[in-house]
Every structure is written in structure tokens, then in C-alpha cells.
N, C-alpha and C positions, 0 to 999 in steps of 0.2 A: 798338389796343385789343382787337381781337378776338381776338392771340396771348394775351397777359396773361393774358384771361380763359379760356381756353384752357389752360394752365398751373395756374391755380387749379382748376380744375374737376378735373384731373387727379390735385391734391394732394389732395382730395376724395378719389379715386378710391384713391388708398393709407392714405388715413386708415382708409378703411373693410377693404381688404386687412387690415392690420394690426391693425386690431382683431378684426378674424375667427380670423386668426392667432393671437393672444393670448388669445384668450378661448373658442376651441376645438381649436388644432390645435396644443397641446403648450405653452402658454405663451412662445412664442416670436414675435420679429417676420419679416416675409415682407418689409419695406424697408429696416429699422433697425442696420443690420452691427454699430455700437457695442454697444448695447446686446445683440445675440445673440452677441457675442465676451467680453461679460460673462455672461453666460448657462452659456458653455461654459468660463469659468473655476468660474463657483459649480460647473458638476455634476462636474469634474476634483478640484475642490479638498476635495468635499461626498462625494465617492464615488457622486455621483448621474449614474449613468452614462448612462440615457436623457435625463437634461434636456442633455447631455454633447453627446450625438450626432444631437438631435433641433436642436441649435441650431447645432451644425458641419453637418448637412445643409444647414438655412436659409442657410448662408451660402455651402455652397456651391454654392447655385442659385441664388444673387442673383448670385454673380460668374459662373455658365454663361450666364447671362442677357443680363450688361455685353459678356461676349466675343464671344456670339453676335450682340448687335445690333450691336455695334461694330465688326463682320467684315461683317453687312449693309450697313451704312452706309458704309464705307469708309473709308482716310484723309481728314482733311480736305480736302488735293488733289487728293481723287478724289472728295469728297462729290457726291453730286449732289442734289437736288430730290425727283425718283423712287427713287434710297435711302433718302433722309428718311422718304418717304409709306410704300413698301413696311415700312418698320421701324415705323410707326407703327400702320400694317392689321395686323400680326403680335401686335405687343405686345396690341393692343385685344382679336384674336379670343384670343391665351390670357387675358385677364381673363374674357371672354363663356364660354370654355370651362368656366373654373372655377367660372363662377355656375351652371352649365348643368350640372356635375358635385355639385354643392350641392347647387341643386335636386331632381334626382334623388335624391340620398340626403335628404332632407329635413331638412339642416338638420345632420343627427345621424350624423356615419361614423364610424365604427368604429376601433379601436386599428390596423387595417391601413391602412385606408384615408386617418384623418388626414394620415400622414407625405406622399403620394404628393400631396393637396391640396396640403400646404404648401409641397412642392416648386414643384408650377405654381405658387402664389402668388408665392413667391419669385423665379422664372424670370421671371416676368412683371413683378413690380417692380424683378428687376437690370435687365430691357433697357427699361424703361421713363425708369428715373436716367439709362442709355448716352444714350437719346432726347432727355430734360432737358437734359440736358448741352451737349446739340450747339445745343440754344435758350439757354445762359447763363443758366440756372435750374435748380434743384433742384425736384422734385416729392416726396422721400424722407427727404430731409436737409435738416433746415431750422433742426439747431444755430447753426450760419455764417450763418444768413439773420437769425437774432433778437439773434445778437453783434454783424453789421454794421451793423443799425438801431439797435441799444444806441448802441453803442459812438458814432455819429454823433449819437446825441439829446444824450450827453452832452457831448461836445465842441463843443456849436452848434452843428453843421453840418444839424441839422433830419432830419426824415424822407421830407420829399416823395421822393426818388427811391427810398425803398424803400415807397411805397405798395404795390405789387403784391409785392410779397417779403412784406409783412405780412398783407397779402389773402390769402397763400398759408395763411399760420399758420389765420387761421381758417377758409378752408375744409377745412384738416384738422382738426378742429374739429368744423365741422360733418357731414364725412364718416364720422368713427367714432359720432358722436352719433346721425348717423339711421341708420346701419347696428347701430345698440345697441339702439334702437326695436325695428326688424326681427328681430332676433336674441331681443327676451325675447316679442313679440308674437306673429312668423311668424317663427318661425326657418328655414323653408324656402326665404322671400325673402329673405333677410339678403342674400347676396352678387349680390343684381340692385342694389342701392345706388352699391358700386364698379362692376359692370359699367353700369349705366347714365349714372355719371360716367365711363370710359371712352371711349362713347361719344359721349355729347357731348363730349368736350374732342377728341374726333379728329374729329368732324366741325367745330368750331370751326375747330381750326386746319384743317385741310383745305380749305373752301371759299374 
């Protein structure tokens, strides 16, 4: 039980990434590849060449992210326990850095400054998916997760085993919602939201 919710806490933890992303640092997601590979067709297609290259960035710090945790972590034949944790201590401290780079600019960076955010956000939620991944869940992508519980409610086959796959839905949900709060209230605290669901979900699973 304790992984599960561990997992949820974390998809939390990218709801709120992602809505920071989007609703300050270029209009772009920092988890959501789909959706920023539609992004960089509108600004290719549009002639809008910063939303263009602001959203081929995001993307490609979500995959520096997958490769770099994926390189920590190992093959699967070589995974170990202590690759797990170490890749999980990394991911967490870039979410904590990013809130901690927020806070310092209050909330409010600059035409320079956003992009270099949303790099780290991004970097942080590719090795974050890598981390998912190796647990048999998505914390990022959670299209596959609402199709397989569809798809199961309508065929009979019920939802009980995607209870925690659905848990995931609404704690991202509720992760951009209270990080939404933060952001029109204290915009300065916005990104202690995700870095605190970071947290917990790493000490969760960790003990």
C-alpha cells in the first residue's frame, strides 16, 4: 500500500511541475512529450518560432532526463536497490532545486531565466517517468492509464485493479489545483507544492 500511494503523491508532484510550466514558463509542458510535440508543430507550422523552440527544449530535457536516470539505474540485470534509491535522491533534490530557484526569483523570472527553469523541470520529470517506469506505473503519462481503466469498465471486466492507476488521475488533479492556489495567492510558494509532494512520495517509498 505504501508504494501505491507513493506513486500518487508523485503524480501530484508533476501535476503541479506542469502546471507551472504551462502557465509560466513558455506555455509548455515539463512531463507531457505529446502534447509539447504538438506545441512544436503549431509554432513550425504558425511561424511562431519561440513557442517552436521553447517546446523542442522541453522535450529535450525530458529525454536528457530518461537517459540520464536510466544510465543511473542500470539495465534491468544490473538494477540494483541502491540504483533505485540513488536515482530517486537525484530526481527529488532537482524538483527541491527548482522550487528553491522559484522561490528566490519570486515566483516571477524573466524572459531569460524562464527557459533554464523549465529545462530543470523538464530534466526532472524525464528521470522522474525513467524512475515510474522501473515501479510499473507512470507518474507523467497517464493517457494509457484512463484508456486501460475505460476500456476494462466497458468490457466487464470492472476497475478494481486499476484503483491506484485512477488514484493517480486525481492526484494529478489535485497537484496542479493546489499548486494554482499558490501561484494566484503566493506566487513565490507555487513550486514548494511539487517539491513537497516530491518529497513525500520519496520518503514513502524509501522507508
Amino acid at each position: 500500500m505504501r508504494r501505491p500511494v507513493a506513486l500518487a503523491v508523485l503524480t501530484a508532484c508533476a501535476g503541479g511541475m506542469d502546471l507551472i510550466s504551462v502557465a509560466v514558463l513558455g506555455g509548455v509542458f515539463s512531463g507531457i512529450i505529446t502534447g509539447n510535440l504538438v506545441h512544436v508543430g503549431h509554432g513550425l507550422g504558425a511561424g511562431q518560432w519561440t513557442l517552436a523552440a521553447t517546446a523542442a527544449g522541453a522535450v529535450a530535457a525530458f529525454a536528457a532526463g530518461v537517459g540520464a536516470a536510466s544510465a543511473i539505474m542500470g539495465a534491468p540485470q544490473r538494477r540494483t536497490r541502491s540504483r533505485v534509491r540513488l536515482q530517486l535522491a537525484l530526481q527529488t533534490t532537482a524538483v527541491v532545486a527548482f522550487a528553491a530557484a522559484w522561490a528566490a526569483l519570486g515566483g516571477e523570472p524573466s524572459t531569460v531565466q524562464a527557459p533554464a527553469l523549465l529545462v530543470l523541470a523538464a530534466l526532472a520529470m524525464g528521470a522522474q517517468s525513467a524512475w515510474a517506469r522501473e515501479s510499473g506505473a507512470s507518474t507523467t503519462y497517464l493517457t494509457g492509464t484512463l484508456t486501460a481503466a475505460l476500456s476494462d469498465a466497458a468490457t466487464g471486466q470492472g476497475l478494481a485493479r486499476h484503483r491506484w492507476a485512477l488514484a493517480r488521475l486525481g492526484f494529478l488533479l489535485a497537484g496542479a489545483a493546489a499548486t494554482t492556489v499558490c501561484l494566484i495567492h503566493y506566487p513565490g510558494a507555487a513550486a514548494l507544492v511539487p517539491a513537497g509532494c516530491a518529497v513525500c512520495g520519496a520518503v514513502l517509498w524509501w522507508r
